[in-house]
VEXTORDO-580213 format. One record per residue: residue number from 1; residue in three letters; chain; x, y, z of N, C-alpha, C, O in turn. Coordinates in steps of 0.05 Angstrom, whole numbers, plus 5000, padded with zeros to 4 digits. Example, Ala and Ser with C-alpha at 12.3 -4.5 7.8 and 13.67 -1.06 7.14 Angstrom:
% residues 2
num->1 | residuo->ALA | cadena->A | n_xx->5264 | n_yy->4886 | n_zz->5156 | ca_xx->5246 | ca_yy->4910 | ca_zz->5156 | c_xx->5264 | c_yy->4934 | c_zz->5156 | o_xx->5285 | o_yy->4934 | o_zz->5169 .
num->2 | residuo->SER | cadena->A | n_xx->5257 | n_yy->4955 | n_zz->5142 | ca_xx->5273 | ca_yy->4979 | ca_zz->5143 | c_xx->5258 | c_yy->5001 | c_zz->5157 | o_xx->5268 | o_yy->5023 | o_zz->5161 .
% end
This chain:
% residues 105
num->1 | residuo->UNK | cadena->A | n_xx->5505 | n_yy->1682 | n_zz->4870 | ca_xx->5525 | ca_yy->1691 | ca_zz->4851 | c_xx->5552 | c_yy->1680 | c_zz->4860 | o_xx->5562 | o_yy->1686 | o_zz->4881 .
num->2 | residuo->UNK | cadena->A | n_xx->5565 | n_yy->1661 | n_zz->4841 | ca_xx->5588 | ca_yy->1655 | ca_zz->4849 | c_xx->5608 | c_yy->1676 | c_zz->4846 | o_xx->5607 | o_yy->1692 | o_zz->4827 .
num->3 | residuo->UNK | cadena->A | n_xx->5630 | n_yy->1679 | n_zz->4867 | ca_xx->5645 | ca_yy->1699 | ca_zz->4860 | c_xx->5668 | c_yy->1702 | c_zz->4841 | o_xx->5672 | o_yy->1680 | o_zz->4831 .
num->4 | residuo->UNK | cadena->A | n_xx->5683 | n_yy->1720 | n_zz->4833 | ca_xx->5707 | ca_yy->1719 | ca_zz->4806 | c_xx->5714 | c_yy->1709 | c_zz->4816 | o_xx->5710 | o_yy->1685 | o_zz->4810 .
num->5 | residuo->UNK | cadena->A | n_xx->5730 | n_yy->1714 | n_zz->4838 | ca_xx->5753 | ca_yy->1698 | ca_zz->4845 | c_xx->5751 | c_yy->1662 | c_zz->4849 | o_xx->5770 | o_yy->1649 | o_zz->4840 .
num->6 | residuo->UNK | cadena->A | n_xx->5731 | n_yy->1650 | n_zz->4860 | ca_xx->5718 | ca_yy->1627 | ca_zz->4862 | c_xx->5719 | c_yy->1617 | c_zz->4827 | o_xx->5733 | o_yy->1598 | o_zz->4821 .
num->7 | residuo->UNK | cadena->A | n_xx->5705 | n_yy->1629 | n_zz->4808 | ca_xx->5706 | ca_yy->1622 | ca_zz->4782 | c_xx->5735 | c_yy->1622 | c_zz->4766 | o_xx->5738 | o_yy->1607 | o_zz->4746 .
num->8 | residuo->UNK | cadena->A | n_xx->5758 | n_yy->1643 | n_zz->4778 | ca_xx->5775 | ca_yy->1642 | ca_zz->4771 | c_xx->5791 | c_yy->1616 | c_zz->4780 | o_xx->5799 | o_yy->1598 | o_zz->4765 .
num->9 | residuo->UNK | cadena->A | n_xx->5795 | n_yy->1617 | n_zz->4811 | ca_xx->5806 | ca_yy->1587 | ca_zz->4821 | c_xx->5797 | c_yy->1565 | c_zz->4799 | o_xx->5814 | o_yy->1556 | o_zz->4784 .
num->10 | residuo->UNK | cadena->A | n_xx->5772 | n_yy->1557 | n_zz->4797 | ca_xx->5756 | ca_yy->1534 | ca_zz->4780 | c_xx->5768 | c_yy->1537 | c_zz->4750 | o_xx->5762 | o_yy->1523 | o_zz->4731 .
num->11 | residuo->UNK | cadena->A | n_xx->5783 | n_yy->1554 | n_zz->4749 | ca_xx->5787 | ca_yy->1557 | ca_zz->4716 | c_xx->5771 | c_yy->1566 | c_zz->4700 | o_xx->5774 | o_yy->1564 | o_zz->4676 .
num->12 | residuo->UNK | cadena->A | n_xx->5744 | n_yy->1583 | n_zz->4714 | ca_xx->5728 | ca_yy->1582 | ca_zz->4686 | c_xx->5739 | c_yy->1612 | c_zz->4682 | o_xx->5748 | o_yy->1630 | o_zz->4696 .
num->13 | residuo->UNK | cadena->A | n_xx->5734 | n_yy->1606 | n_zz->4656 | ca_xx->5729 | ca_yy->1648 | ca_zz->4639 | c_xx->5709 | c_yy->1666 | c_zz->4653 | o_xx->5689 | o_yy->1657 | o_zz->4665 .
num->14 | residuo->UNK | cadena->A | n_xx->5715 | n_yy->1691 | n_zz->4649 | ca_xx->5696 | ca_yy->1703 | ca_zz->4662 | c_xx->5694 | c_yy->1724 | c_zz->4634 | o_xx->5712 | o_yy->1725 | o_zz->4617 .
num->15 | residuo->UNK | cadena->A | n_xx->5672 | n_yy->1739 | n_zz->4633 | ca_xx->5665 | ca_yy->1762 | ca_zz->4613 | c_xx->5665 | c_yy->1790 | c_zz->4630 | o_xx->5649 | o_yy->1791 | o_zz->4649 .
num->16 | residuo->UNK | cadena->A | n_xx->5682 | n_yy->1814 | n_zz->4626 | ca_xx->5667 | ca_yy->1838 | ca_zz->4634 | c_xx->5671 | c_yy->1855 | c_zz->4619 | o_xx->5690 | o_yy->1858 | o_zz->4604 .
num->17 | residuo->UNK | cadena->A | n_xx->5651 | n_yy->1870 | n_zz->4620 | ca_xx->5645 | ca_yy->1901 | ca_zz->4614 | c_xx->5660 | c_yy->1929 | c_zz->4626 | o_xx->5668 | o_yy->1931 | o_zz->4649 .
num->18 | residuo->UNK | cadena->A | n_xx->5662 | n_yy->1945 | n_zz->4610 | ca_xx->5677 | ca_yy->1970 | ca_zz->4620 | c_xx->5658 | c_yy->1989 | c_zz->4609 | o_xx->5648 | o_yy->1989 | o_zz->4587 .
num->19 | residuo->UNK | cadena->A | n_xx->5652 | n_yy->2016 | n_zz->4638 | ca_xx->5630 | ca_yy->2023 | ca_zz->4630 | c_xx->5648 | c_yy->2051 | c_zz->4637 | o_xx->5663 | o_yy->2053 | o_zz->4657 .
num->20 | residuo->UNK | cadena->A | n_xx->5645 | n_yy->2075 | n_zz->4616 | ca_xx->5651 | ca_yy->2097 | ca_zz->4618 | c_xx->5630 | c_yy->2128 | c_zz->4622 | o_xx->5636 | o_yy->2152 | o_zz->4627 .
num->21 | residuo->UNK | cadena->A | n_xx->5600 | n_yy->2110 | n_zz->4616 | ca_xx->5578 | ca_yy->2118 | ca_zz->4621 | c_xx->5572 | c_yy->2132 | c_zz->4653 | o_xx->5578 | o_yy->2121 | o_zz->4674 .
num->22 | residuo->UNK | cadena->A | n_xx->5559 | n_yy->2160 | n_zz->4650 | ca_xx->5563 | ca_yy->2163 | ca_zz->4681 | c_xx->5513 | c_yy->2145 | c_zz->4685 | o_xx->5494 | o_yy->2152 | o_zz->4699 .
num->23 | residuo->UNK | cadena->A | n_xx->5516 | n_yy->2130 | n_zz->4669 | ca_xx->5480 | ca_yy->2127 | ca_zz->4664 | c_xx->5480 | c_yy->2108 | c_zz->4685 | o_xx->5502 | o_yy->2097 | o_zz->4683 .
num->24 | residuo->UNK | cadena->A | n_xx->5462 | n_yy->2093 | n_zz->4714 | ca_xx->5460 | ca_yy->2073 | ca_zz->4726 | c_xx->5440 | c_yy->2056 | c_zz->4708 | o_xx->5437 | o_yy->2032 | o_zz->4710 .
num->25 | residuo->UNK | cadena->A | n_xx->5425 | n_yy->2074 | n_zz->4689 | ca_xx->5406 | ca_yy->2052 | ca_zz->4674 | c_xx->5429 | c_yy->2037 | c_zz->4643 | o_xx->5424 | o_yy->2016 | o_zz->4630 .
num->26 | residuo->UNK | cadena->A | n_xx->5449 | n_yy->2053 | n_zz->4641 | ca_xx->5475 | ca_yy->2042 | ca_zz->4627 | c_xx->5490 | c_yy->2007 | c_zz->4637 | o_xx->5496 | o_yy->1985 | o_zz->4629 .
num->27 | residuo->UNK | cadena->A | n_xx->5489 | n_yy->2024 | n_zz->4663 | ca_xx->5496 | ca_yy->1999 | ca_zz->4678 | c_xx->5493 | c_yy->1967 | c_zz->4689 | o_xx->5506 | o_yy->1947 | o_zz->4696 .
num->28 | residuo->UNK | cadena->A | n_xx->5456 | n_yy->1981 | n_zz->4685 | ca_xx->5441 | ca_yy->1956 | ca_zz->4696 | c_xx->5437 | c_yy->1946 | c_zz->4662 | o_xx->5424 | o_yy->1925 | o_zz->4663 .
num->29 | residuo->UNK | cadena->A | n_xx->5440 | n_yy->1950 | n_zz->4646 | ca_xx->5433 | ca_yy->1945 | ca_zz->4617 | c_xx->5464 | c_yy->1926 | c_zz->4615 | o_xx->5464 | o_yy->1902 | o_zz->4612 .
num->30 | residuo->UNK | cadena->A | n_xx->5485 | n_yy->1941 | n_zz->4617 | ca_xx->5507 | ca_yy->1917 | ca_zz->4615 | c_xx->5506 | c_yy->1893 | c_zz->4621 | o_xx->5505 | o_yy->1873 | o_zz->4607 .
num->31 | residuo->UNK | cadena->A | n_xx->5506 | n_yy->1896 | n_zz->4666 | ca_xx->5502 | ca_yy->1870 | ca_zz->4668 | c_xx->5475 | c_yy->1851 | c_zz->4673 | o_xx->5474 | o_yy->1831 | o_zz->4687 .
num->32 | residuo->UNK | cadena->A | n_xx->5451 | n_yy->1864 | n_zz->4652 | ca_xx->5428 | ca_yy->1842 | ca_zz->4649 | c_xx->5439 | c_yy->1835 | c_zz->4627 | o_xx->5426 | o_yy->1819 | o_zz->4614 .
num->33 | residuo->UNK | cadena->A | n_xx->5465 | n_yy->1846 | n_zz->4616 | ca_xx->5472 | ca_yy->1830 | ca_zz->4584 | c_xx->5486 | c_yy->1803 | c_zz->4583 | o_xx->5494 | o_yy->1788 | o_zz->4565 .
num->34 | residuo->UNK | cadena->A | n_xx->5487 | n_yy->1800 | n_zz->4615 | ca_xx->5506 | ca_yy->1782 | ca_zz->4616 | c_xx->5535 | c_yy->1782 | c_zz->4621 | o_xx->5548 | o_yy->1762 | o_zz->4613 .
num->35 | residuo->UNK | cadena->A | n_xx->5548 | n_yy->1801 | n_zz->4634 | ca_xx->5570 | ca_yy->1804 | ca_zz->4641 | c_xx->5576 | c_yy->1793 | c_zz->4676 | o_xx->5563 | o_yy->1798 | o_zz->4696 .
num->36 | residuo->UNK | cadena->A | n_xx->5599 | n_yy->1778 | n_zz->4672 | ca_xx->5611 | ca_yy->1777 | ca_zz->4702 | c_xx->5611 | c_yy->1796 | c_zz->4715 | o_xx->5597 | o_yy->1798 | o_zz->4735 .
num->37 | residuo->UNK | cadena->A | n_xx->5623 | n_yy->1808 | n_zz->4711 | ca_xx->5632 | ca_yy->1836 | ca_zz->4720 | c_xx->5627 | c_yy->1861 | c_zz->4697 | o_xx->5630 | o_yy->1862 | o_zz->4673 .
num->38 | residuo->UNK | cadena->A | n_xx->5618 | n_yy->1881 | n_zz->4720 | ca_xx->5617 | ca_yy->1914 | ca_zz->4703 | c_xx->5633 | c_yy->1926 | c_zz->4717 | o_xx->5632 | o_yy->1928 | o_zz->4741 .
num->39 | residuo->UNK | cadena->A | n_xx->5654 | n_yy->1940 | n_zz->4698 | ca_xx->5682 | ca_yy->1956 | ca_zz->4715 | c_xx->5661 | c_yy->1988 | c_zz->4706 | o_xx->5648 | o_yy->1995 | o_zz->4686 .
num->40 | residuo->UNK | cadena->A | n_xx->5668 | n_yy->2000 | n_zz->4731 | ca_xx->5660 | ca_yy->2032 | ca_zz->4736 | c_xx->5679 | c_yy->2045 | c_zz->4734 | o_xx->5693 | o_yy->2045 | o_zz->4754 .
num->41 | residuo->UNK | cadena->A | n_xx->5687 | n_yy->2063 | n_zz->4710 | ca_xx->5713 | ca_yy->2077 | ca_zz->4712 | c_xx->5712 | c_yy->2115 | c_zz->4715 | o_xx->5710 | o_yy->2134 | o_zz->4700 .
num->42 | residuo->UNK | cadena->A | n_xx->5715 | n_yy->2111 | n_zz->4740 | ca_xx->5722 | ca_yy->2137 | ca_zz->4751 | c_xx->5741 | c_yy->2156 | c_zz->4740 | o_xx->5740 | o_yy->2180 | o_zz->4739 .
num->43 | residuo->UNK | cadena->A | n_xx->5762 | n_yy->2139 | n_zz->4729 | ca_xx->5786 | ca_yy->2157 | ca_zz->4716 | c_xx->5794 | c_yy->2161 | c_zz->4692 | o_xx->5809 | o_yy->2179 | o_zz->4686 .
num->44 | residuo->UNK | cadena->A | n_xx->5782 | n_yy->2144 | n_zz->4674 | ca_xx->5782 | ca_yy->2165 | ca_zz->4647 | c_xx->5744 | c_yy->2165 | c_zz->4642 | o_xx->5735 | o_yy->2175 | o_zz->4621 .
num->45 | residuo->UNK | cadena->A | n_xx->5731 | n_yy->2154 | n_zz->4658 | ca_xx->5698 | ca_yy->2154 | ca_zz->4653 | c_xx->5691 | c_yy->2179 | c_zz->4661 | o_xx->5708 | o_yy->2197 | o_zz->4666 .
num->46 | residuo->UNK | cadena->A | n_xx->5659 | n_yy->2183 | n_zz->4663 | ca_xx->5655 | ca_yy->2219 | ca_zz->4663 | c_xx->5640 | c_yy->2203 | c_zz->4696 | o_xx->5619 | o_yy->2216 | o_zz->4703 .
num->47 | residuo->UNK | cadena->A | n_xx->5646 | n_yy->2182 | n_zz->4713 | ca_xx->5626 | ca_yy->2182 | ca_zz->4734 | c_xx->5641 | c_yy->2193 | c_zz->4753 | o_xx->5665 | o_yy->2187 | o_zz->4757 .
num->48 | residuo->UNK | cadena->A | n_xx->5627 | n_yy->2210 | n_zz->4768 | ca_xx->5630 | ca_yy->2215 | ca_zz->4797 | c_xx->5636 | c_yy->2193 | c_zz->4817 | o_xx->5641 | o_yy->2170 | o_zz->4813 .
num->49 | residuo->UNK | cadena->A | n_xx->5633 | n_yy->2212 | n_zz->4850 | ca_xx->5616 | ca_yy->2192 | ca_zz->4873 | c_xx->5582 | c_yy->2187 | c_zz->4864 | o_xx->5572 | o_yy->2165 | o_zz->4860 .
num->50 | residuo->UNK | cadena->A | n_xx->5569 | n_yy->2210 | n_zz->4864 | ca_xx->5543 | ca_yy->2195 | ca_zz->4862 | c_xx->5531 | c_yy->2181 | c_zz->4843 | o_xx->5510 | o_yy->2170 | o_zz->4847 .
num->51 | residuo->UNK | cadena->A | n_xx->5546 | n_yy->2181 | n_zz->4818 | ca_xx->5532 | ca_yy->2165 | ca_zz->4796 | c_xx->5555 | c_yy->2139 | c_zz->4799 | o_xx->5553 | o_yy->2119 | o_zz->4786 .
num->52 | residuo->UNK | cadena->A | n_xx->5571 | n_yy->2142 | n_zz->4812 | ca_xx->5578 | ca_yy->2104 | ca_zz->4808 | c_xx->5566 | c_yy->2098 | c_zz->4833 | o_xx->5569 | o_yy->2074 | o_zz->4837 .
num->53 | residuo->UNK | cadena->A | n_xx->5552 | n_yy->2110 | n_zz->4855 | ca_xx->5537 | ca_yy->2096 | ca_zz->4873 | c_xx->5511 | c_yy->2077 | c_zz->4864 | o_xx->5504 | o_yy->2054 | o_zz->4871 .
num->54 | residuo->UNK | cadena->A | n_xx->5497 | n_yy->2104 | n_zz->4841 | ca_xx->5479 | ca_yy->2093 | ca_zz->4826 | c_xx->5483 | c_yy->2066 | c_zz->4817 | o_xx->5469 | o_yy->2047 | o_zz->4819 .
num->55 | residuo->UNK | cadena->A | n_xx->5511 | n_yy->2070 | n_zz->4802 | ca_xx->5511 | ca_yy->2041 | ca_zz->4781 | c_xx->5523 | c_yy->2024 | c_zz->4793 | o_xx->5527 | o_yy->2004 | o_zz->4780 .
num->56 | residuo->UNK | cadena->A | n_xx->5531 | n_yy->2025 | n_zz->4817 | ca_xx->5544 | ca_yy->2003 | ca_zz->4841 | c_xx->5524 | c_yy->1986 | c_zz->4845 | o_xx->5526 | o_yy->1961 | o_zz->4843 .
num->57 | residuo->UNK | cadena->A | n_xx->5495 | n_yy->2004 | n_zz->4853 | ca_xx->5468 | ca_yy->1991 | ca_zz->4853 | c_xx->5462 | c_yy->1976 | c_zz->4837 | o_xx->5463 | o_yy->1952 | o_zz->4835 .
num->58 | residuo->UNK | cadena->A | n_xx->5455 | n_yy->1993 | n_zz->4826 | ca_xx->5443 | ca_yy->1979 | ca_zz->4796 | c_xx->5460 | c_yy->1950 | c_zz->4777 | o_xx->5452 | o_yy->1933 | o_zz->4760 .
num->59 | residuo->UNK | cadena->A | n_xx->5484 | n_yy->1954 | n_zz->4788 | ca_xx->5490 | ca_yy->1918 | ca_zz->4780 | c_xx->5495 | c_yy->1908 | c_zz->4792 | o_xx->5506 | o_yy->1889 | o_zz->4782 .
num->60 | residuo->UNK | cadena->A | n_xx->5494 | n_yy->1906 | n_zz->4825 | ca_xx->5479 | ca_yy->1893 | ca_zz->4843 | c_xx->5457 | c_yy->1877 | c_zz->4846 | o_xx->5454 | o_yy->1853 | o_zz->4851 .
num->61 | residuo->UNK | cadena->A | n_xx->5442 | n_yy->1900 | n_zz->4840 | ca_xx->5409 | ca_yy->1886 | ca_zz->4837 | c_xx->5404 | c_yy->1865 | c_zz->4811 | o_xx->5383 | o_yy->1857 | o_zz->4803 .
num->62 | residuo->UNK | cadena->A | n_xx->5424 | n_yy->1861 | n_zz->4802 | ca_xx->5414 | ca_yy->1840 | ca_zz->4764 | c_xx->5450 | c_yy->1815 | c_zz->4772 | o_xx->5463 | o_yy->1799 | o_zz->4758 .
num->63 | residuo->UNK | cadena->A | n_xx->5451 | n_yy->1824 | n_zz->4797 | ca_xx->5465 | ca_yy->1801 | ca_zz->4805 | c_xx->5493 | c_yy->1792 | c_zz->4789 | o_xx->5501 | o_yy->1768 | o_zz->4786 .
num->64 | residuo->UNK | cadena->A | n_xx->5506 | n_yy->1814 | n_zz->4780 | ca_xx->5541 | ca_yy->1821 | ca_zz->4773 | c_xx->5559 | c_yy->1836 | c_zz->4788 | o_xx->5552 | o_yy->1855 | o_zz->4802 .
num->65 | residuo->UNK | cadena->A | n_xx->5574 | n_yy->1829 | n_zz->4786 | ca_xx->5596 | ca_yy->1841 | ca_zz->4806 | c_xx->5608 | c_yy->1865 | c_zz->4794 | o_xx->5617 | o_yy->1867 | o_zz->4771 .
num->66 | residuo->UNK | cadena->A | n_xx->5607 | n_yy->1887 | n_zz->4816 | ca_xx->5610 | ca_yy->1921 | ca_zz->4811 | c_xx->5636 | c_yy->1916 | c_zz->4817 | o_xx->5643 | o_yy->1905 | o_zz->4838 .
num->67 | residuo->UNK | cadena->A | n_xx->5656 | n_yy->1925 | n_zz->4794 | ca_xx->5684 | ca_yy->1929 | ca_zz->4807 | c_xx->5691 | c_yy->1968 | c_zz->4794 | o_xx->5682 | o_yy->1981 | o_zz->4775 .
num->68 | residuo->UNK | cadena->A | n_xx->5708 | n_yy->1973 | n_zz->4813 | ca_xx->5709 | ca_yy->2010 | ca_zz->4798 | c_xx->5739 | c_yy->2012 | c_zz->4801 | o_xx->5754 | o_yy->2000 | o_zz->4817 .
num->69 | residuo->UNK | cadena->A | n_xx->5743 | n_yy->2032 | n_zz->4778 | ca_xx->5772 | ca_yy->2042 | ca_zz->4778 | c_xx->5763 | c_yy->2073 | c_zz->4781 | o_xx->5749 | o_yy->2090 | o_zz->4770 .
num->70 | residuo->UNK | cadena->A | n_xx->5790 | n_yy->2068 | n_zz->4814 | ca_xx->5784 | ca_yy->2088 | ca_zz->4822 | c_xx->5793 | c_yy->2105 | c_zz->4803 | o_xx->5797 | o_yy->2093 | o_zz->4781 .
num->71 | residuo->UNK | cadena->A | n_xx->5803 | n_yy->2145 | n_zz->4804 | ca_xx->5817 | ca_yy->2160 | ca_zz->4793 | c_xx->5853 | c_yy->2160 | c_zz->4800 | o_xx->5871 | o_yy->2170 | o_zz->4786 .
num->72 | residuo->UNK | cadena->A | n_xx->5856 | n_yy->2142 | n_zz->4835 | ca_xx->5887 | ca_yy->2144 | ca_zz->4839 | c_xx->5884 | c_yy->2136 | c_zz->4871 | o_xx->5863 | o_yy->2138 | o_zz->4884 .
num->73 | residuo->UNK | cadena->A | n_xx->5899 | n_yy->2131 | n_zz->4876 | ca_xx->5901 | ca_yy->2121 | ca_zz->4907 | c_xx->5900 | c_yy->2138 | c_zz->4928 | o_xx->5919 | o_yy->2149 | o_zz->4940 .
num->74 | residuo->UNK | cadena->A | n_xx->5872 | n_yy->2138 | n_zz->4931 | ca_xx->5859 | ca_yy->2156 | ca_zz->4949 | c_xx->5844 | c_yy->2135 | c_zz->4960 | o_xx->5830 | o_yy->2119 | o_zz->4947 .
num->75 | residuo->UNK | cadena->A | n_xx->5850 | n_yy->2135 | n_zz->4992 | ca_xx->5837 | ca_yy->2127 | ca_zz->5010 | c_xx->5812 | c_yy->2125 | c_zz->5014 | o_xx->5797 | o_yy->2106 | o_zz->5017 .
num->76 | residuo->UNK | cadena->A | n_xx->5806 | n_yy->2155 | n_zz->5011 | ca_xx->5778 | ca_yy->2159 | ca_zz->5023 | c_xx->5754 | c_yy->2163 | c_zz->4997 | o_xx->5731 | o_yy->2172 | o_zz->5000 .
num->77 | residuo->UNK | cadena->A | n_xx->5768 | n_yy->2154 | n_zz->4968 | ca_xx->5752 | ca_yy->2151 | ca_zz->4948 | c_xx->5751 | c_yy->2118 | c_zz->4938 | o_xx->5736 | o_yy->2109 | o_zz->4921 .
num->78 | residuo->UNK | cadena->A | n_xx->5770 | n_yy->2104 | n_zz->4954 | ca_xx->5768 | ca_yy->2073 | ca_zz->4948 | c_xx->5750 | c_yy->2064 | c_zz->4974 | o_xx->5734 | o_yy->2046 | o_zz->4971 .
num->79 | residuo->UNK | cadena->A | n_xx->5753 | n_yy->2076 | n_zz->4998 | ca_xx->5737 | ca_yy->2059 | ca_zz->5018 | c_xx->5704 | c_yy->2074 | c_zz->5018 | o_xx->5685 | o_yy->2063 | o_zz->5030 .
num->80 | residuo->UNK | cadena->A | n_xx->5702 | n_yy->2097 | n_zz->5005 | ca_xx->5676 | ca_yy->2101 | ca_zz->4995 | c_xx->5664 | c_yy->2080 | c_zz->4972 | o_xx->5641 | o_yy->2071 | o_zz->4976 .
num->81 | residuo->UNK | cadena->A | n_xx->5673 | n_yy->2073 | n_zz->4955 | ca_xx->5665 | ca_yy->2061 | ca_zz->4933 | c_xx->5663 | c_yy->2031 | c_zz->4946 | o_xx->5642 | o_yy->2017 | o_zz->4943 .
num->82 | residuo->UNK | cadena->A | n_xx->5687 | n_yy->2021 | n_zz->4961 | ca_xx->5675 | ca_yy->1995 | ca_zz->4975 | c_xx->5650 | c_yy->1994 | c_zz->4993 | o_xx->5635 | o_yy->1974 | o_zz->4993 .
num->83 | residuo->UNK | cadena->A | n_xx->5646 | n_yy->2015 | n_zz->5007 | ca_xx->5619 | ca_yy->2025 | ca_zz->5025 | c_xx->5595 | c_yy->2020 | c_zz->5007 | o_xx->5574 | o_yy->2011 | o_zz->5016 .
num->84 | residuo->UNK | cadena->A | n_xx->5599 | n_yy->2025 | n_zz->4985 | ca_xx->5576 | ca_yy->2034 | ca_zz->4968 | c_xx->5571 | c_yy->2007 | c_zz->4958 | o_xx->5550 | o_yy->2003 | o_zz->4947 .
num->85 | residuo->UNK | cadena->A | n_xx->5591 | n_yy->1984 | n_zz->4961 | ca_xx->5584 | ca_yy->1960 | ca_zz->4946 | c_xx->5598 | c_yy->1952 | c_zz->4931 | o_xx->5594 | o_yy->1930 | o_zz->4922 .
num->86 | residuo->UNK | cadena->A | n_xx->5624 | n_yy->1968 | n_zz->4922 | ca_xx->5637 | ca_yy->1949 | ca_zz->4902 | c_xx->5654 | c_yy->1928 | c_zz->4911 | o_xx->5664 | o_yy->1928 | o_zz->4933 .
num->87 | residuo->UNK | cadena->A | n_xx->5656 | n_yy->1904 | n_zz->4888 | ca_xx->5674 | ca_yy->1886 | ca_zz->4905 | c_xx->5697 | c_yy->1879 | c_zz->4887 | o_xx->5707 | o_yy->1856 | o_zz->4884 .
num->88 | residuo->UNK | cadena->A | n_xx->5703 | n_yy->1898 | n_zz->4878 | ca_xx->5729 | ca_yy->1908 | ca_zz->4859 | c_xx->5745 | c_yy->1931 | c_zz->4867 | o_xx->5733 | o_yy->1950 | o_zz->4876 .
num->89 | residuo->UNK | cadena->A | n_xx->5771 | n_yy->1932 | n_zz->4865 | ca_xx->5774 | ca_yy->1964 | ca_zz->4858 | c_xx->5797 | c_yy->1954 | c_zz->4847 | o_xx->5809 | o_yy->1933 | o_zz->4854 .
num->90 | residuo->UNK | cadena->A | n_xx->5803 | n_yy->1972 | n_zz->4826 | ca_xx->5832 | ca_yy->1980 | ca_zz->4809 | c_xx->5842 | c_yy->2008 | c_zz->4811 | o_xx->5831 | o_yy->2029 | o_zz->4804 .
num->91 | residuo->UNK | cadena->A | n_xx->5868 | n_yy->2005 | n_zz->4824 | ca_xx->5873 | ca_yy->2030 | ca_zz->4822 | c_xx->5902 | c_yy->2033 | c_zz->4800 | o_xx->5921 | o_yy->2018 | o_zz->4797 .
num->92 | residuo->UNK | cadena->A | n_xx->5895 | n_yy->2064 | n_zz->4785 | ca_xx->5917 | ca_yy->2063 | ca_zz->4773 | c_xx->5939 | c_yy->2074 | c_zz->4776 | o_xx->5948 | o_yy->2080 | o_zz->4798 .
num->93 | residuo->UNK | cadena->A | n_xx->5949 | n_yy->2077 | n_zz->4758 | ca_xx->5993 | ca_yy->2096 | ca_zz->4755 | c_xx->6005 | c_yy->2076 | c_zz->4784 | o_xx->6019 | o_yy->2085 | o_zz->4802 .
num->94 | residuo->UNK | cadena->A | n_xx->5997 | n_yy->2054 | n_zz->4784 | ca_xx->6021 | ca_yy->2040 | ca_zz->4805 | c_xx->6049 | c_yy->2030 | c_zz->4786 | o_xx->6051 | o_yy->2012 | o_zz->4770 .
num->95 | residuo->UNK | cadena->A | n_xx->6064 | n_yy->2047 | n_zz->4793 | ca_xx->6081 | ca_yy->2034 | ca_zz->4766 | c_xx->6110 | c_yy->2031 | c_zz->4798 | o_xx->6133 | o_yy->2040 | o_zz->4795 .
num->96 | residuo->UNK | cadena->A | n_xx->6100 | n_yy->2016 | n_zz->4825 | ca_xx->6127 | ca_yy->2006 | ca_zz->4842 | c_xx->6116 | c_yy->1989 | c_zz->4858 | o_xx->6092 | o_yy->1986 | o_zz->4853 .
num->97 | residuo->UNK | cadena->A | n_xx->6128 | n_yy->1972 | n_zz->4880 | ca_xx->6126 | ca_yy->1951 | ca_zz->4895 | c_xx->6116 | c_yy->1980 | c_zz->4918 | o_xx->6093 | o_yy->1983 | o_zz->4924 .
num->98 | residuo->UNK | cadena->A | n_xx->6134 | n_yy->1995 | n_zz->4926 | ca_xx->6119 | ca_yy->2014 | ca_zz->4941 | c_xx->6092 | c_yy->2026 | c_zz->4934 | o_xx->6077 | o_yy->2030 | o_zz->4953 .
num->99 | residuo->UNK | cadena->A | n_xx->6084 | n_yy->2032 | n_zz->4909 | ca_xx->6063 | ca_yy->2044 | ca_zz->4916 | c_xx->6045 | c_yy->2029 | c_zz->4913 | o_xx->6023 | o_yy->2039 | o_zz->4915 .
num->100 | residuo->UNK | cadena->A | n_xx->6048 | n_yy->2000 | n_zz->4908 | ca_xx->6032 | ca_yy->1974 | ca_zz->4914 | c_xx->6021 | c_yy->1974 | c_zz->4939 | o_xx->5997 | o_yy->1975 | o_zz->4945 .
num->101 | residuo->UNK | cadena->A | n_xx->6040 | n_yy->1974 | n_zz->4953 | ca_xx->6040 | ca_yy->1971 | ca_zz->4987 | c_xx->6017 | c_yy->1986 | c_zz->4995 | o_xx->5996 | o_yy->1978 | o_zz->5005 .
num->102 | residuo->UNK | cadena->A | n_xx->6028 | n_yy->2023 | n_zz->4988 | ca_xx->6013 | ca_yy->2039 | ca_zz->4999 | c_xx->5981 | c_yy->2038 | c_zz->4987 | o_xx->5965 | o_yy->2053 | o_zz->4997 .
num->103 | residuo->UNK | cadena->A | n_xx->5974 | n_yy->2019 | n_zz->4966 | ca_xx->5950 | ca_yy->2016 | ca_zz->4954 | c_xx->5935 | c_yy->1993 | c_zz->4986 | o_xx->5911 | o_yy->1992 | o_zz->4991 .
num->104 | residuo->UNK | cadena->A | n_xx->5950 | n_yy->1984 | n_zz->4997 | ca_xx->5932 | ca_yy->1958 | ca_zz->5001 | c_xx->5947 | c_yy->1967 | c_zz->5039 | o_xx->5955 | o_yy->1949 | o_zz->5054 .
num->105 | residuo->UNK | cadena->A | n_xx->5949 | n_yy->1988 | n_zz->5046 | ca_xx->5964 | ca_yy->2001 | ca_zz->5073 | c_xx->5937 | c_yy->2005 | c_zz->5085 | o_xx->5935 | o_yy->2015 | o_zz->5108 .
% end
């Protein structure tokens, strides 16, 4: 699997999905559809920790890249979700250069 960022450098386009589904069989259905990426949204989606672990998996295994938005910059809910496999995270309401910082501290 080449990675975004790699396809991004190269210029190519990428396709993704936004999944608000808390289903891992939701998930693995997106990216066998063909998506670059399936974003897992924790914060306005209905998924938990354990059902985006599920679908962390599950578009893993069909070989797309799991990226999740977290619910807010929480430490210990972004380095869970990296644990679990994702190789995304978005976090949101960063609306300063400080709370940039403190995203990536």
């Amino acid at each position: 699997m080449e990675s975004l960022r790699q396809q991004w450098r190269d210029g190519k386009s990428t396709l993704g999905g936004w999944l608000s589904s808390e289903s891992s069989a939701v998930a693995e259905a997106m990216a066998l559809a063909g998506f670059d990426y399936v974003c897992v949204d924790m914060q306005h989606g209905v998924s938990d920790y354990t059902s985006a672990v599920r679908q962390i998996q599950a578009i893993l295994a069909v070989d797309a890249t799991p990226i999740v938005r977290v619910p807010w910059n929480d430490p210990g809910i972004i380095g869970k979700m990296l644990d679990a496999g994702a190789l995304g995270v978005i976090v949101p309401m960063v609306n300063s250069v400080a709370e940039a910082r403190a995203v990536v501290a």
